[in-house]
N, CA and C atoms as an extended XYZ file, in Angstrom:
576
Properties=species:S:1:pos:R:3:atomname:S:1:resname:S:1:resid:I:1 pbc="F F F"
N       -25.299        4.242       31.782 N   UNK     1
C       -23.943        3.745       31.842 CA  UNK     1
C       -23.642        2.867       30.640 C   UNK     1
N       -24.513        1.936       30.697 N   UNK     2
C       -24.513        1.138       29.164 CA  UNK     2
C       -24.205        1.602       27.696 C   UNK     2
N       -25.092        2.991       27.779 N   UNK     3
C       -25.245        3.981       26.904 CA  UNK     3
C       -23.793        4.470       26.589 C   UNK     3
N       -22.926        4.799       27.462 N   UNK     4
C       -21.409        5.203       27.322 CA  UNK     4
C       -21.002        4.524       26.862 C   UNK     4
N       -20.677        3.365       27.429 N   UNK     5
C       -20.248        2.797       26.866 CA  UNK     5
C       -20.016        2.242       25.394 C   UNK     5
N       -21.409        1.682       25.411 N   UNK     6
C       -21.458        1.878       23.808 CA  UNK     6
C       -21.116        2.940       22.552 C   UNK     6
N       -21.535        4.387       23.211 N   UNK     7
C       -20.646        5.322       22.334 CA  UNK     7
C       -18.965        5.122       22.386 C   UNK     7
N       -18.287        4.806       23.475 N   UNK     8
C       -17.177        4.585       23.600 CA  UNK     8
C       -16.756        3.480       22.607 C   UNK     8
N       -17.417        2.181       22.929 N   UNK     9
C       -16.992        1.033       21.847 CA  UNK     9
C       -16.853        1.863       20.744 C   UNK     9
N       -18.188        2.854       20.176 N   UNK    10
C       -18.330        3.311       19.093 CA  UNK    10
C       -17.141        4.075       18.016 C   UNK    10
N       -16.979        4.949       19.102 N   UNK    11
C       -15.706        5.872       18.898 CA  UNK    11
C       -14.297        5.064       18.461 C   UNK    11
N       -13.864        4.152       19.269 N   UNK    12
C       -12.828        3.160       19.249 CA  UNK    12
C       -12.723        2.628       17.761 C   UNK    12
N       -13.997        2.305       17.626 N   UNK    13
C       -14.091        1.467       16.399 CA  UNK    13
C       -14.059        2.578       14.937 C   UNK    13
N       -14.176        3.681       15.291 N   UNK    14
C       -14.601        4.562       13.796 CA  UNK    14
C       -12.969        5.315       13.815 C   UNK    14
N       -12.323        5.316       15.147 N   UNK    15
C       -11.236        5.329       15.025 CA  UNK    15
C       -10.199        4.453       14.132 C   UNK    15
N       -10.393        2.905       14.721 N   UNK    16
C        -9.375        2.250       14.618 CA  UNK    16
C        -9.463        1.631       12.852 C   UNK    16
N       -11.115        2.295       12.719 N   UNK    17
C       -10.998        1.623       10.694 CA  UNK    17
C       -11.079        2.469       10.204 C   UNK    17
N       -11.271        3.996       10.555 N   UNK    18
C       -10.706        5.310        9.591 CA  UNK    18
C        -9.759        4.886        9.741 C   UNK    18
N        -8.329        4.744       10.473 N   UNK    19
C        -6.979        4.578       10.619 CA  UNK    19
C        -6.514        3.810        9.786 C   UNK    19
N        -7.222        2.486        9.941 N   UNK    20
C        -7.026        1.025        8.608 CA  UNK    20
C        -7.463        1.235        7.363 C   UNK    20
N        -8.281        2.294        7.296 N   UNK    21
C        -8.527        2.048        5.911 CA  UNK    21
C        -7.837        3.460        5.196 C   UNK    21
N        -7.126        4.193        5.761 N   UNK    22
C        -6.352        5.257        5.043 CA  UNK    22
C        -5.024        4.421        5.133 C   UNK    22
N        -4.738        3.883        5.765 N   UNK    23
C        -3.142        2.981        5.815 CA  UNK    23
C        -3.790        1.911        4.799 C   UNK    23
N        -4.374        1.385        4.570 N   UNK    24
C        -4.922        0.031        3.480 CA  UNK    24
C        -4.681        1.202        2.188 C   UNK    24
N        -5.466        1.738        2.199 N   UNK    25
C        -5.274        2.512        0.961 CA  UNK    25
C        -4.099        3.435        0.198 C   UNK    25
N        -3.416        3.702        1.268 N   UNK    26
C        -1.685        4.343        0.527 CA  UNK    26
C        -0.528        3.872        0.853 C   UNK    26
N        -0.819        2.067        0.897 N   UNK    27
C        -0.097        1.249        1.130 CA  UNK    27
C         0.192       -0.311        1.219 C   UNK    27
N        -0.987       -0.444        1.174 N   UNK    28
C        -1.779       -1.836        1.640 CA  UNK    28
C        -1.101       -2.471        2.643 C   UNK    28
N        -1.020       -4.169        3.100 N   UNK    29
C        -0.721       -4.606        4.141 CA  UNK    29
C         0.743       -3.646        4.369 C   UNK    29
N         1.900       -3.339        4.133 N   UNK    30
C         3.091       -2.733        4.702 CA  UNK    30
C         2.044       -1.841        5.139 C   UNK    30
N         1.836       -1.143        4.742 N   UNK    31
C         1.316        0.481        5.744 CA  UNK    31
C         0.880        0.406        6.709 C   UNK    31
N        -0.523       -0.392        7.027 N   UNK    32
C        -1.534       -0.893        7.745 CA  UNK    32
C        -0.498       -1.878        8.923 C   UNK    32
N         0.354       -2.462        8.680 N   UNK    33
C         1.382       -3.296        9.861 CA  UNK    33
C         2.340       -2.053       10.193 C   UNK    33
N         3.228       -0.632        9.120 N   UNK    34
C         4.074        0.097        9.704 CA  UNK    34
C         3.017        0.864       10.732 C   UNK    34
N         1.513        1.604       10.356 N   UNK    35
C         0.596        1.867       11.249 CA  UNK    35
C         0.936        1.372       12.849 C   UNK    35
N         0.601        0.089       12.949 N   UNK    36
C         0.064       -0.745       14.174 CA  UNK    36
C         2.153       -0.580       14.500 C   UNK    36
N         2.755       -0.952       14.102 N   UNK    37
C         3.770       -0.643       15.205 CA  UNK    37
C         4.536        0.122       15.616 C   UNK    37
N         4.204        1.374       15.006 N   UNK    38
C         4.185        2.690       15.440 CA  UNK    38
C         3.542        3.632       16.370 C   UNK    38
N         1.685        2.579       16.057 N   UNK    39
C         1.187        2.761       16.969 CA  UNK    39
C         1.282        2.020       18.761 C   UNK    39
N         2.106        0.943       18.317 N   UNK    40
C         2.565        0.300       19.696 CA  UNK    40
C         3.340        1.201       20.537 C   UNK    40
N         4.375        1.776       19.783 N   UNK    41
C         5.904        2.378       20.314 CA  UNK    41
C         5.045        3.673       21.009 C   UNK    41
N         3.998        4.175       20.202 N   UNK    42
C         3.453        5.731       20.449 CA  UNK    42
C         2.416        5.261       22.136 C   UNK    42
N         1.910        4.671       21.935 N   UNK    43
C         1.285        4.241       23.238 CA  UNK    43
C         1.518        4.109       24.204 C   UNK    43
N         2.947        3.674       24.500 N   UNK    44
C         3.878        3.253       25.576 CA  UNK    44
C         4.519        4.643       25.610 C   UNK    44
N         4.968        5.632       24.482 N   UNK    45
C         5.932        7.372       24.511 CA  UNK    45
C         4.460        7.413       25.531 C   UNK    45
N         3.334        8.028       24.649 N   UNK    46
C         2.068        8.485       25.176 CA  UNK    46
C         1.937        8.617       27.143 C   UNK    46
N         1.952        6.932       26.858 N   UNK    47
C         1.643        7.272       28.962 CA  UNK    47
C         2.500        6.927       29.741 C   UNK    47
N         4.121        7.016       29.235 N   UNK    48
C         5.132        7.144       30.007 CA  UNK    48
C         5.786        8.618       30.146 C   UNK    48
N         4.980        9.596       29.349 N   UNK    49
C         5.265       11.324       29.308 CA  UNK    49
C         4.168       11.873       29.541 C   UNK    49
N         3.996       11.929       31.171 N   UNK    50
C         3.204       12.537       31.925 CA  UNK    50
C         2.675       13.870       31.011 C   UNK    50
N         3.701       15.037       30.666 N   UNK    51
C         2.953       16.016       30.652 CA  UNK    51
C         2.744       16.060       28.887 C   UNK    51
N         3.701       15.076       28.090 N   UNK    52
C         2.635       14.786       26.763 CA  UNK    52
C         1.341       14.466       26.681 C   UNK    52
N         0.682       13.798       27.844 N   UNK    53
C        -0.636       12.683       27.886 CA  UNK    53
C        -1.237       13.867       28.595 C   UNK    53
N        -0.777       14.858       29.281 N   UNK    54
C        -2.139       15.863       29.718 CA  UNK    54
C        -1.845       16.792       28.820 C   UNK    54
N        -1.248       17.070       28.350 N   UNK    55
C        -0.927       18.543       27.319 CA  UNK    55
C        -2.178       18.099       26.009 C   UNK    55
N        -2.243       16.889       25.896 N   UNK    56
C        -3.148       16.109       24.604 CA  UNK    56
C        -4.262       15.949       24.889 C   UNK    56
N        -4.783       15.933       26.005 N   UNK    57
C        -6.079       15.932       27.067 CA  UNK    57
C        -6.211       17.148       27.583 C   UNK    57
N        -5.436       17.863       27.349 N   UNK    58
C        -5.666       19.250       28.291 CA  UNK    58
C        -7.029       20.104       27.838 C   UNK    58
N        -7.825       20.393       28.168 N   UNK    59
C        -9.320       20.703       28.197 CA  UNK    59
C        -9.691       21.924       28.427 C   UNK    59
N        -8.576       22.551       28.629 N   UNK    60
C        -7.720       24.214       28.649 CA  UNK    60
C        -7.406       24.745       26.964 C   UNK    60
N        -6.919       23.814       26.357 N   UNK    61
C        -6.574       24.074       24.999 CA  UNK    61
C        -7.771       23.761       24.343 C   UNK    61
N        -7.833       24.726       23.121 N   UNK    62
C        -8.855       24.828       22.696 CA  UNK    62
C        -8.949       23.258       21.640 C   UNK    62
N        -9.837       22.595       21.103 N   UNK    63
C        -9.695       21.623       20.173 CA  UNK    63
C        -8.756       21.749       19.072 C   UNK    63
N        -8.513       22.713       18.476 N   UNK    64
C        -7.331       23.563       17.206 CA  UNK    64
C        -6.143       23.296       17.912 C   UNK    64
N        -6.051       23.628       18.978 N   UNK    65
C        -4.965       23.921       19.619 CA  UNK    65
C        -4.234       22.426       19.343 C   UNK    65
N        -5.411       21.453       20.703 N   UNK    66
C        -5.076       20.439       20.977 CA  UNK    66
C        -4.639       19.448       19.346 C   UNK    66
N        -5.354       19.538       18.247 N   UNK    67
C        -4.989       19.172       17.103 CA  UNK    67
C        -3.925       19.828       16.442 C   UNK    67
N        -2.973       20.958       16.678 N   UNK    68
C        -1.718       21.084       16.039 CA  UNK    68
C        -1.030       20.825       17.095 C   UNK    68
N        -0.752       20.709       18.066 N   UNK    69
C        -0.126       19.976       18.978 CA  UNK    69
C         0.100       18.536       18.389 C   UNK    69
N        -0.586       17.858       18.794 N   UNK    70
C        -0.396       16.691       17.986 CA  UNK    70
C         0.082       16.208       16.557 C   UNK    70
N        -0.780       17.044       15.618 N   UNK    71
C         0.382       17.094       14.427 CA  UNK    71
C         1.670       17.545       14.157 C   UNK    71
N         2.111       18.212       15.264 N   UNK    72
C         3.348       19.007       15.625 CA  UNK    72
C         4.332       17.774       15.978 C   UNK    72
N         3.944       17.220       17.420 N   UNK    73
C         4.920       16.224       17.751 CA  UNK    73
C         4.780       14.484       17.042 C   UNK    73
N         3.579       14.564       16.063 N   UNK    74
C         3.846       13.150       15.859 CA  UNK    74
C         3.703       13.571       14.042 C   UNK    74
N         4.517       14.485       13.777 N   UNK    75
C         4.694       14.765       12.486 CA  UNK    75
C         5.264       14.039       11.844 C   UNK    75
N         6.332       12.867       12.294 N   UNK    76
C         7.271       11.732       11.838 CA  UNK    76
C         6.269       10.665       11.576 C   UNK    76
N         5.201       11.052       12.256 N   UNK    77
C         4.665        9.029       11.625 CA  UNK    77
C         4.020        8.930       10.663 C   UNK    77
N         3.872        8.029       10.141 N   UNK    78
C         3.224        7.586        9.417 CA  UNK    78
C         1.482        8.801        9.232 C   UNK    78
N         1.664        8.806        7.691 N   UNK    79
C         0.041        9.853        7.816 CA  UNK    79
C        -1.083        9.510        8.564 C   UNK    79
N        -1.419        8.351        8.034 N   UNK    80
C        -2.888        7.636        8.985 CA  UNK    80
C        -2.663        8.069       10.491 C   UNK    80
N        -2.069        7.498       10.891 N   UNK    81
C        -1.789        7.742       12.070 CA  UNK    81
C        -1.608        8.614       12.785 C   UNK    81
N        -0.852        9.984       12.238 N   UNK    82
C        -0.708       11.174       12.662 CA  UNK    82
C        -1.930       11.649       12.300 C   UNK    82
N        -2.625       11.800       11.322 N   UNK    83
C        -4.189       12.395       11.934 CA  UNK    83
C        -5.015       11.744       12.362 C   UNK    83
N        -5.130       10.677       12.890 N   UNK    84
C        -5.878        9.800       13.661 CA  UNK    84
C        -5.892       10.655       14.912 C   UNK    84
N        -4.664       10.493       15.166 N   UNK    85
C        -4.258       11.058       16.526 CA  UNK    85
C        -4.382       12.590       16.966 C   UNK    85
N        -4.187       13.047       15.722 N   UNK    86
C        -4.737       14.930       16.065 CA  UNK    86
C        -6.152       14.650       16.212 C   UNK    86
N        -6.885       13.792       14.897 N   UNK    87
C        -8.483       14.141       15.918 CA  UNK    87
C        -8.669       13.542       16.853 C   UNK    87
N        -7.822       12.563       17.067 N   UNK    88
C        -8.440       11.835       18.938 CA  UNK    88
C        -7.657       13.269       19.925 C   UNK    88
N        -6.736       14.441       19.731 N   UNK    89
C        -6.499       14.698       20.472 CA  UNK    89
C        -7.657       16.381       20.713 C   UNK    89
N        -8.050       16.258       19.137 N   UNK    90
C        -9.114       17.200       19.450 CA  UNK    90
C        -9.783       16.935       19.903 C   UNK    90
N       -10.654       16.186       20.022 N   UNK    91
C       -11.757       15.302       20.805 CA  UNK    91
C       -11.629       14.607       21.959 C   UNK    91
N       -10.184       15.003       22.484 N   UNK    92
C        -9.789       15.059       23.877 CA  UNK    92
C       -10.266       13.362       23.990 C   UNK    92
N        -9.719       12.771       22.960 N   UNK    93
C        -9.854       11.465       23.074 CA  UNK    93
C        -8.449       10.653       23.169 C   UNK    93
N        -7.414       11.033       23.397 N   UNK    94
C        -6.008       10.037       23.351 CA  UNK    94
C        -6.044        9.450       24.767 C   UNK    94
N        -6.538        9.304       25.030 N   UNK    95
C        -6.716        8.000       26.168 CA  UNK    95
C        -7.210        6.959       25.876 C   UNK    95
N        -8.142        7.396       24.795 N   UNK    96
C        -8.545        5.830       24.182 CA  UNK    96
C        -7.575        4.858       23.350 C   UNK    96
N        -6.542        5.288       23.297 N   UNK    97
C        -5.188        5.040       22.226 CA  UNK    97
C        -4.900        3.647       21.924 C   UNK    97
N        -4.763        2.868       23.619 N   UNK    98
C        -4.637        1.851       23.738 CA  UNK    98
C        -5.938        0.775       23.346 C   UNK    98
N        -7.178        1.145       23.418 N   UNK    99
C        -8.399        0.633       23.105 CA  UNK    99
C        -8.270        0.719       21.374 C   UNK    99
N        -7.863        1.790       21.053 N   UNK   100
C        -8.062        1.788       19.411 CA  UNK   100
C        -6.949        0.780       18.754 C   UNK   100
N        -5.630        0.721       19.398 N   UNK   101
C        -4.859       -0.126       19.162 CA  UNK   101
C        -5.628       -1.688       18.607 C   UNK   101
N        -6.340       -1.945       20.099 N   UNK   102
C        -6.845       -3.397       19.859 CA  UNK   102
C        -7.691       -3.660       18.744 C   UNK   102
N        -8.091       -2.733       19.073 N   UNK   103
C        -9.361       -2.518       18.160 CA  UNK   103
C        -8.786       -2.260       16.378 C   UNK   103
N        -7.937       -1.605       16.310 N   UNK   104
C        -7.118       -1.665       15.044 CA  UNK   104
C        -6.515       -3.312       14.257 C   UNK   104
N        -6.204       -4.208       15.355 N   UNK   105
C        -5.354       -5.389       15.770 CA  UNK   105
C        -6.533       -6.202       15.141 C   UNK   105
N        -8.054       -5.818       15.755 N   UNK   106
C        -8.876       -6.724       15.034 CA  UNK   106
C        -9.299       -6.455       13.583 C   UNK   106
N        -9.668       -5.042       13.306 N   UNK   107
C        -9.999       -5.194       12.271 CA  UNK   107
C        -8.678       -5.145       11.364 C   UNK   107
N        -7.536       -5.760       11.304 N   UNK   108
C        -5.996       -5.913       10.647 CA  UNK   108
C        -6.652       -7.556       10.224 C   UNK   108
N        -6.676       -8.299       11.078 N   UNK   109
C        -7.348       -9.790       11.265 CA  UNK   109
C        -8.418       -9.725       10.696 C   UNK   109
N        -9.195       -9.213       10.868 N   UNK   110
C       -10.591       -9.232       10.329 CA  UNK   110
C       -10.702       -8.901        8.424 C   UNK   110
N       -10.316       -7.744        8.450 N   UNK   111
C        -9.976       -7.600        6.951 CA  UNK   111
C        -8.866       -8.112        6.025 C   UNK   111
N        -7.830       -8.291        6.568 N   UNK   112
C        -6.515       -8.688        5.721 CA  UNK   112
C        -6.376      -10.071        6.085 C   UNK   112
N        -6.733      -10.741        7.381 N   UNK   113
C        -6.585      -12.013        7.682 CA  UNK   113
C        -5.202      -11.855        8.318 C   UNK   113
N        -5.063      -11.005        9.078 N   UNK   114
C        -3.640      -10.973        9.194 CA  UNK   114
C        -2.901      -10.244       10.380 C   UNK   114
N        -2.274      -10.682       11.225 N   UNK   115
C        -2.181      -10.452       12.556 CA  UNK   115
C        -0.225      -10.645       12.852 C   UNK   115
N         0.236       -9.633       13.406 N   UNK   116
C         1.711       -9.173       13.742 CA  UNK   116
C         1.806       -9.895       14.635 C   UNK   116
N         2.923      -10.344       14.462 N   UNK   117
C         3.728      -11.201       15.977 CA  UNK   117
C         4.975      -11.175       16.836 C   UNK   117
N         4.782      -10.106       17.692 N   UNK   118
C         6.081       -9.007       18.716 CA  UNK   118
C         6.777      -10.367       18.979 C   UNK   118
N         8.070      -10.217       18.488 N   UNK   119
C         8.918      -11.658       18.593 CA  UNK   119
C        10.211      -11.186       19.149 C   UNK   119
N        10.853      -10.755       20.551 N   UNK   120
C        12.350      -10.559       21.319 CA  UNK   120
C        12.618      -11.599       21.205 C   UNK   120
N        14.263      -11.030       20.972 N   UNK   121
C        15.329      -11.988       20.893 CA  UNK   121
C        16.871      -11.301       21.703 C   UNK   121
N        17.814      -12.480       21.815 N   UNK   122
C        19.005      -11.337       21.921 CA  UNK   122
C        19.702      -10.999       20.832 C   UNK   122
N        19.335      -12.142       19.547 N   UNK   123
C        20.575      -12.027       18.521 CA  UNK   123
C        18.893      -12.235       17.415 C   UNK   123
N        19.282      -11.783       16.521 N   UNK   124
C        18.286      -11.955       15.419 CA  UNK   124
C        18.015      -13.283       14.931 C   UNK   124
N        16.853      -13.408       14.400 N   UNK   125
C        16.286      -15.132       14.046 CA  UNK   125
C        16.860      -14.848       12.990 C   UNK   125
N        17.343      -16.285       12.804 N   UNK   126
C        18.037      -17.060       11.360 CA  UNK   126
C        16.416      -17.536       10.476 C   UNK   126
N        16.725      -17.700        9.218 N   UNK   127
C        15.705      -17.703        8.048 CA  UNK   127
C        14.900      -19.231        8.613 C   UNK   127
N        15.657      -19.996        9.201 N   UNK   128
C        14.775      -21.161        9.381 CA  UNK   128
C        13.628      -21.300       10.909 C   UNK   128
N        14.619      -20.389       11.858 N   UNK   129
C        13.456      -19.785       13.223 CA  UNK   129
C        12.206      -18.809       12.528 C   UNK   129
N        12.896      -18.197       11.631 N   UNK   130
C        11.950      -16.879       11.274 CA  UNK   130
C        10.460      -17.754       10.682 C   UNK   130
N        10.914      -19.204        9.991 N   UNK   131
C         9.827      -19.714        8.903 CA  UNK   131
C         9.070      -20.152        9.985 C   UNK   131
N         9.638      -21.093       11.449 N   UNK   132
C         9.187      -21.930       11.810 CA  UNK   132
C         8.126      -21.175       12.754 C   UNK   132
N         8.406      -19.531       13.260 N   UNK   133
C         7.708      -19.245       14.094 CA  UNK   133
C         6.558      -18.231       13.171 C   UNK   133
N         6.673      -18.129       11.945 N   UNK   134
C         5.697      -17.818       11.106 CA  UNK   134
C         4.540      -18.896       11.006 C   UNK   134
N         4.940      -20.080       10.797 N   UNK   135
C         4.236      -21.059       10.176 CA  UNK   135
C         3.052      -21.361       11.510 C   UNK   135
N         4.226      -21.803       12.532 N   UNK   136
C         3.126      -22.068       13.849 CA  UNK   136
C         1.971      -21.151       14.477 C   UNK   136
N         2.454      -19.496       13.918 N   UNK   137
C         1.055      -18.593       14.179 CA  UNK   137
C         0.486      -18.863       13.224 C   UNK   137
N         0.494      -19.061       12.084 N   UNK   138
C        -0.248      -19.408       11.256 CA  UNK   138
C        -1.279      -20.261       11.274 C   UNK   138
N        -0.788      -21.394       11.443 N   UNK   139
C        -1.607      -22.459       12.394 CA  UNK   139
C        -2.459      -22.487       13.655 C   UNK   139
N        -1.732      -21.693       14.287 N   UNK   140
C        -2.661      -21.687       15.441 CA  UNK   140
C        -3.701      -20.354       15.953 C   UNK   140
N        -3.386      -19.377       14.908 N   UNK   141
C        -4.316      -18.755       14.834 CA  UNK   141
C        -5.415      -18.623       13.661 C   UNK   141
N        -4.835      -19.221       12.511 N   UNK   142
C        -5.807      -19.373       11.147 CA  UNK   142
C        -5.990      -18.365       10.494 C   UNK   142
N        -5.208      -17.282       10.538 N   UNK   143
C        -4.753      -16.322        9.243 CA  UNK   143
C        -2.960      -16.180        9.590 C   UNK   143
N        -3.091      -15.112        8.429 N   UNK   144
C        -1.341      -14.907        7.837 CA  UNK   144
C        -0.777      -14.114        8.967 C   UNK   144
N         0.448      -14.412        9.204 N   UNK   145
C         1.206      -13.976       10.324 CA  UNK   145
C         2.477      -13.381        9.842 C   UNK   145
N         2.678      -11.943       10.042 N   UNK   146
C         3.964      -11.252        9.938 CA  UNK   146
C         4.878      -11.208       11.377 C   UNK   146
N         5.967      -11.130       11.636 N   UNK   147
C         6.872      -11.127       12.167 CA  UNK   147
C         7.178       -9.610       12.333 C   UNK   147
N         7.058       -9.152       13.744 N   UNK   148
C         8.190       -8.121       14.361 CA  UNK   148
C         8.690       -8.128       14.699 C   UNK   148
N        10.236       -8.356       14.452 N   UNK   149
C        11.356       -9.133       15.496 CA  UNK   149
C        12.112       -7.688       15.903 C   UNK   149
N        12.195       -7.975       17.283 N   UNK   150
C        13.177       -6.596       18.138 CA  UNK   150
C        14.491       -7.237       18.675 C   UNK   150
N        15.328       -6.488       19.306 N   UNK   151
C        16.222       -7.092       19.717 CA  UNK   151
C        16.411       -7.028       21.463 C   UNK   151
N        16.475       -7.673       22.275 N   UNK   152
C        16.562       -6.944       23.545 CA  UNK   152
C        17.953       -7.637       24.223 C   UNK   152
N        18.994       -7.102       24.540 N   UNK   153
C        19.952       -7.960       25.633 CA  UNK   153
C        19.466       -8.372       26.583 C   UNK   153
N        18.762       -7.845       26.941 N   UNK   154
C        18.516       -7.748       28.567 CA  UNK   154
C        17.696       -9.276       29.092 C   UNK   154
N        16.961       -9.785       28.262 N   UNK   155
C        16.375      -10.819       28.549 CA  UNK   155
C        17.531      -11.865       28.374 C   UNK   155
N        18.610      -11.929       28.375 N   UNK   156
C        19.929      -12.869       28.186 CA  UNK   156
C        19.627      -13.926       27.063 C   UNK   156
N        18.643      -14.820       26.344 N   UNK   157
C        18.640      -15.722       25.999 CA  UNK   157
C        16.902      -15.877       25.588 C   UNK   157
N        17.060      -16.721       25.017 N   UNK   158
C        15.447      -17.446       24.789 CA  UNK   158
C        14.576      -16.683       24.028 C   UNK   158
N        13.046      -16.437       24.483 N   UNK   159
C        12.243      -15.453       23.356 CA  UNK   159
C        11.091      -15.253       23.605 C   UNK   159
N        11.108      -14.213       23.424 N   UNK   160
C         9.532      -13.152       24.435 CA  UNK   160
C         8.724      -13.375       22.503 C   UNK   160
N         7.284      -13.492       22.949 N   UNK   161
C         6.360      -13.252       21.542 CA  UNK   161
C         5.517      -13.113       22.147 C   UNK   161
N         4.651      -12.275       21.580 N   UNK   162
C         3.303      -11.753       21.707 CA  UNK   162
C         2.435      -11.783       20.554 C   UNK   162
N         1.035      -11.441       20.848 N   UNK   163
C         0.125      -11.436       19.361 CA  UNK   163
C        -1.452      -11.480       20.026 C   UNK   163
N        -1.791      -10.300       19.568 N   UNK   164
C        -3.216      -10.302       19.968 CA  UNK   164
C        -3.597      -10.416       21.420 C   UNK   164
N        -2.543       -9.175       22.412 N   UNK   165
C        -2.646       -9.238       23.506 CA  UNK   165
C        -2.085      -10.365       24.452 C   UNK   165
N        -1.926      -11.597       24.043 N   UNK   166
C        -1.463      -12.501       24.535 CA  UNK   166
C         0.524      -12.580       24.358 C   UNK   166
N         0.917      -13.127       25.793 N   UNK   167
C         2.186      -13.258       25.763 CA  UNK   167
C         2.901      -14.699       25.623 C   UNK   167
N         3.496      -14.800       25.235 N   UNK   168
C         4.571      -16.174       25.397 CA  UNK   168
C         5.923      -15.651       25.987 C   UNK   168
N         6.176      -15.798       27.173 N   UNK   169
C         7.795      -15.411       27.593 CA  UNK   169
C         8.921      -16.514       28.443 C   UNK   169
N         9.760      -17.225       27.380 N   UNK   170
C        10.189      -17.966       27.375 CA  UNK   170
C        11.486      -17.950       27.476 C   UNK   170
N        11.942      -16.629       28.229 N   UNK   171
C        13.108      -15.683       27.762 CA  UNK   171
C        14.154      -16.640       28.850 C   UNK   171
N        15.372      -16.059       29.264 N   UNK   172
C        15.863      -16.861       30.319 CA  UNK   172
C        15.992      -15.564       31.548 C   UNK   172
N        15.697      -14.516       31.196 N   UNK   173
C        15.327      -13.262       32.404 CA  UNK   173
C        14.135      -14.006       33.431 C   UNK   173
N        13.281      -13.914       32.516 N   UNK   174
C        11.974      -14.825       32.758 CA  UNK   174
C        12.608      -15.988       33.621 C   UNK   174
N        12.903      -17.539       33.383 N   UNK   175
C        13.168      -18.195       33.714 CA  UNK   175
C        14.253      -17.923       35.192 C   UNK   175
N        15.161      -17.051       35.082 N   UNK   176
C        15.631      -16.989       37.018 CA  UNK   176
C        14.999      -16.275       37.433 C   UNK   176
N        14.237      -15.120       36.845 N   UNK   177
C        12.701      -14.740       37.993 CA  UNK   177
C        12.099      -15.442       38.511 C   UNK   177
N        11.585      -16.294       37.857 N   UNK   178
C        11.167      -17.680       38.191 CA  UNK   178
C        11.674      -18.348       39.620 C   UNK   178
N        12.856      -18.945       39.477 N   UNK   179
C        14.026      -19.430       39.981 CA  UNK   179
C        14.104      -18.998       41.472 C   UNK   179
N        14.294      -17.689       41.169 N   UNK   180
C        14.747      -16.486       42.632 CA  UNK   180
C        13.519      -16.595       43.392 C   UNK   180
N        11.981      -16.775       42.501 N   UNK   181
C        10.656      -16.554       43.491 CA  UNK   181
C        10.616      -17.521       43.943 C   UNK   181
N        10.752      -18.995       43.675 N   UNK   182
C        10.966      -20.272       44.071 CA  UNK   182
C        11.592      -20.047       45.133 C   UNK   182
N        13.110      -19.809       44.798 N   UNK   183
C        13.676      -19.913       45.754 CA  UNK   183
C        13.491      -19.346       47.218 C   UNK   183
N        12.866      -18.211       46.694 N   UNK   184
C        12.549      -17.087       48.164 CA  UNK   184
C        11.410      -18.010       48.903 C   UNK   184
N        10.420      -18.336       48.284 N   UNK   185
C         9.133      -18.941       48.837 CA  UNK   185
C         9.844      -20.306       49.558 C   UNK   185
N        10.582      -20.774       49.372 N   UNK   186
C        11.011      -22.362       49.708 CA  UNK   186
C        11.932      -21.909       50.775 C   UNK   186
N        12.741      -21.380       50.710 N   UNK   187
C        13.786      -20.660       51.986 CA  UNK   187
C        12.726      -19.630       53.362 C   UNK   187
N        12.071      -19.086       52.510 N   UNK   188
C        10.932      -18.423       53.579 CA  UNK   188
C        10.288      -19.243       54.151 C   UNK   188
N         9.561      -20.642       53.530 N   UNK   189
C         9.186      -21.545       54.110 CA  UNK   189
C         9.557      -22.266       55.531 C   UNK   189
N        11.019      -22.531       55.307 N   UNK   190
C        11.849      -23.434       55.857 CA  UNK   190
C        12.122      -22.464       57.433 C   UNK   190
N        12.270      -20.968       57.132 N   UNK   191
C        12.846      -20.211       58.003 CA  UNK   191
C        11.842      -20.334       59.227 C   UNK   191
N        10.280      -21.117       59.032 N   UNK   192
C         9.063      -20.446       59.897 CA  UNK   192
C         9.076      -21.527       61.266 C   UNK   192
């Protein structure tokens, strides 16, 4: 069992720095950051399209198969990435997607010193939010910090960030979720 595992770590990892180091190389840091958030968006398409995620795993299709398939539908991205992903899909490996992600995330940090920071908003950061929430990852993680700023309505106010798996959600969606569970627990209380 151990043994799997470890080939698994293995795999993850020869994945996620073939990937970094063909994006390092026909692009440097831009490529290697357009990489990783392309590869975010593709992860979330990936296992929210049921019959994309078995058609790519399908074990019926021959490995050829399963590799122009994949270069077929992710012909738009970025190169690294699009053959990353045909051989993880020959190798009936795109389940590991999300593991190679992380694993990409470290060695981004590890080699460049340098780590993306998923930053929602409702209205776009002004040049002096943009510095201030650069500077503080900076600091508190101890390499260089780029900014991915998205836009979302839906969170009404405030500001979702992420980085290295970890969340900050400070949004005001967040905050009457909050509010409403309070409230339910304290009124449920009272009712007993």
């Amino acid at each position: 069992m151990a043994t799997d595992r470890l080939v698994l770590h293995g795999k993850v990892n020869v994945y996620a720095n073939t990937m970094f180091d063909a994006a390092n190389d026909a692009g440097g840091a831009d490529e290697v950051v357009a990489v990783r958030n392309q590869m975010a968006q593709l992860r979330h398409l990936i296992y929210a399209d049921m019959d994309l995620s078995l058609a790519l795993n399908d074990a019926s299709y021959t490995p050829v198969q399963r590799y122009d398939l994949a270069k077929a539908v992710f012909a738009d991205c970025e190169v690294a990435l699009r053959e990353t992903l045909a051989v993880m899909a020959e190798q009936g490996d795109v389940s590991l997607l999300g593991q190679v992600y992380h694993a990409y995330e470290e060695v981004m940090a590890d080699k460049l010193k340098l780590v993306v920071v998923d930053v929602t908003t409702v209205v776009p950061l002004d040049d002096k939010l943009r510095e201030l929430i650069g500077k503080k990852a900076e600091a508190e993680l101890g390499c260089n910090a780029m900014l991915n700023e998205g836009i979302d309505e839906s969170i009404l106010g405030g500001i979702i960030m992420s980085v290295n798996g970890m969340r900050i959600d400070a949004s005001v969606l967040s905050q009457l979720n909050r509010a409403r569970y309070v409230l339910k627990e304290t009124d449920g209380g009272d009712s007993q």
